[in-house]
N, C-alpha and C positions, 0 to 999 in steps of 0.2 A: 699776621696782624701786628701793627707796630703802633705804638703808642708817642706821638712825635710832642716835642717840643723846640718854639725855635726862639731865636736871641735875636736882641736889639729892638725893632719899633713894637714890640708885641706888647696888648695892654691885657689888665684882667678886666673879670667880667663887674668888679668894683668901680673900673676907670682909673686906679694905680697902675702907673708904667713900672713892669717887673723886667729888668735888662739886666739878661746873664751874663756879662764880662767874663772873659778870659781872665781877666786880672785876680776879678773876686771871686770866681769859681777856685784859680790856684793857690787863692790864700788860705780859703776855706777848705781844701784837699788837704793843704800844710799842716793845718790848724788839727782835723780830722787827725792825721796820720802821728800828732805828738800825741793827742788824746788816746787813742788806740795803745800806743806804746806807753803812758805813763799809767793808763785803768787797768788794761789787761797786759801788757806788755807782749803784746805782738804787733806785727803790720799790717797795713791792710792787706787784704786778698781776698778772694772769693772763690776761685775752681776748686777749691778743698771743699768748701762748704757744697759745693753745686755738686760735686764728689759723692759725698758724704749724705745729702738729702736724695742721687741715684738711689745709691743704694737703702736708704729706706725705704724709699718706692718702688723697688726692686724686690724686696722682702715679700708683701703679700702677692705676688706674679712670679716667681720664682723660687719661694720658700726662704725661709730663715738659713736652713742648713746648706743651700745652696750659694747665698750670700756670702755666710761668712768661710767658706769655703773656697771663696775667690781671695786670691791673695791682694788684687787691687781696695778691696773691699773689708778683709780683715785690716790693712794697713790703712784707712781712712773710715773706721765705720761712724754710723748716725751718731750723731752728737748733739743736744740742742745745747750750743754755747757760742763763744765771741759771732766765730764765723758765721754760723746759721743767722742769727739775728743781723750780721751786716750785710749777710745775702739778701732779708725779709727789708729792710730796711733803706738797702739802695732800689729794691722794684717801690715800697714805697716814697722814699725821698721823690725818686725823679716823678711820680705820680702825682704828686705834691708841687712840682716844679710846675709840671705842666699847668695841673690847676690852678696854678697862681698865675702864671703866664698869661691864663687864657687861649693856650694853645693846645689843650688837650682833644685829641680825637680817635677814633679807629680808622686805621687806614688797614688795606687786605695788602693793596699795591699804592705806595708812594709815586707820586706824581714825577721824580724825577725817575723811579723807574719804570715807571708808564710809559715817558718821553724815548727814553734810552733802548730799551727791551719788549716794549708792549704789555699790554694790560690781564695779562691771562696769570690770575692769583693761585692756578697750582702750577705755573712755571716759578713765579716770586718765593712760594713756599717752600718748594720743593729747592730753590737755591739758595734760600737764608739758612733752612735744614743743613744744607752741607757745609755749609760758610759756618756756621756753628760749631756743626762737629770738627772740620779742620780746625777750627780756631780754639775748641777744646782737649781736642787730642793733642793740640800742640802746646798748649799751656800747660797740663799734666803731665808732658813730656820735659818741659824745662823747669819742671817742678815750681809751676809760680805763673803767674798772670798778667798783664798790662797793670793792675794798682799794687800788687805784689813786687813784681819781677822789676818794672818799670819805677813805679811811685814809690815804691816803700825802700826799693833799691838805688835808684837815683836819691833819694833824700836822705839817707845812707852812704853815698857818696862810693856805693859799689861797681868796681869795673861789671860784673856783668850785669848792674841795674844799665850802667850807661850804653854797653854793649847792646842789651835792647831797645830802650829807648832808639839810638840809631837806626837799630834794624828793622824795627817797627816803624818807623817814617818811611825810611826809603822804601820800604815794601810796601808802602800807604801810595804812595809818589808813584811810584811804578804798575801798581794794581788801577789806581785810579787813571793814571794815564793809559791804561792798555783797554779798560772796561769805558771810556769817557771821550776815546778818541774821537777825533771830527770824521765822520763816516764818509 
């Protein structure tokens, strides 16, 4: 299930045209990412956080003592602070998005992967699942995320924020041309 929002002619359900620009989404990241560093003085990110609430929900299914008995989980345990709340806060922001937009819905299987792949929602589930976990195992692997690694380190003016960034497109570029070919 995905919760879509799209940009440009999309109106709400008021009749105000809400048009998410690239320009002003990047200002308002910028904007976002001093305020982060000048309240709490950290950067953005979220796989710590998404980390850190596993293993809380890990707790009652596996025990306390087995949690913090894991060394991933002693080294990031439950926290309700910066992180947690910008984790609760970006599912709601973009909720918020939508509904303004006017483009909020449940979708099981998106129409372009409908077009692309076919329409069968535990084939789409079961591959957003693993797109997930790759994409999480590997953010916790480079210790940092796409607003972390990327945003918080590009605006930072860090080789490996820019490092990413690069690496993250062209792997965008390349996934999407390999998944989108002309069949």
């Amino acid at each position: 299930m995905s919760l879509t929002a799209t940009s440009g002619d999309a109106r709400s359900v008021t009749g105000i045209r809400i048009d998410w620009t690239p320009y002003l989404v990047g200002v308002g990241i910028g904007v976002l990412s001093w305020l982060a560093f000048a309240v709490v003085n950290a950067p953005l990110g979220i796989t710590t956080a998404l980390s850190q609430v596993a293993g809380g929900a890990a707790t009652p299914i596996l025990g306390a003592d087995a949690v913090a008995q894991n060394a991933y989980w002693k080294s990031n345990p439950f926290t309700l602070d910066y992180g947690t709340l910008f984790l609760v806060g970006t599912f709601f922001g973009g909720m918020a998005s939508a509904l303004a937009a006017g483009s909020f819905r449940f979708e099981v299987v998106p129409q372009v992967w409908r077009e692309r792949f076919g329409g069968s929602p535990a084939r789409r589930l079961a591959v957003a699942f693993l797109g997930g976990l790759i994409a999480m195992y590997g953010a916790r692997l480079a210790n940092g995320c796409t607003s972390g690694n990327g945003i918080s380190g590009g605006l930072q003016l860090a080789v490996s924020g820019w490092t990413f960034l690069a690496a993250m497109f062209a792997t965008g570029l390349v996934t999407a041309a390999l998944l989108f070919r002309k069949a």
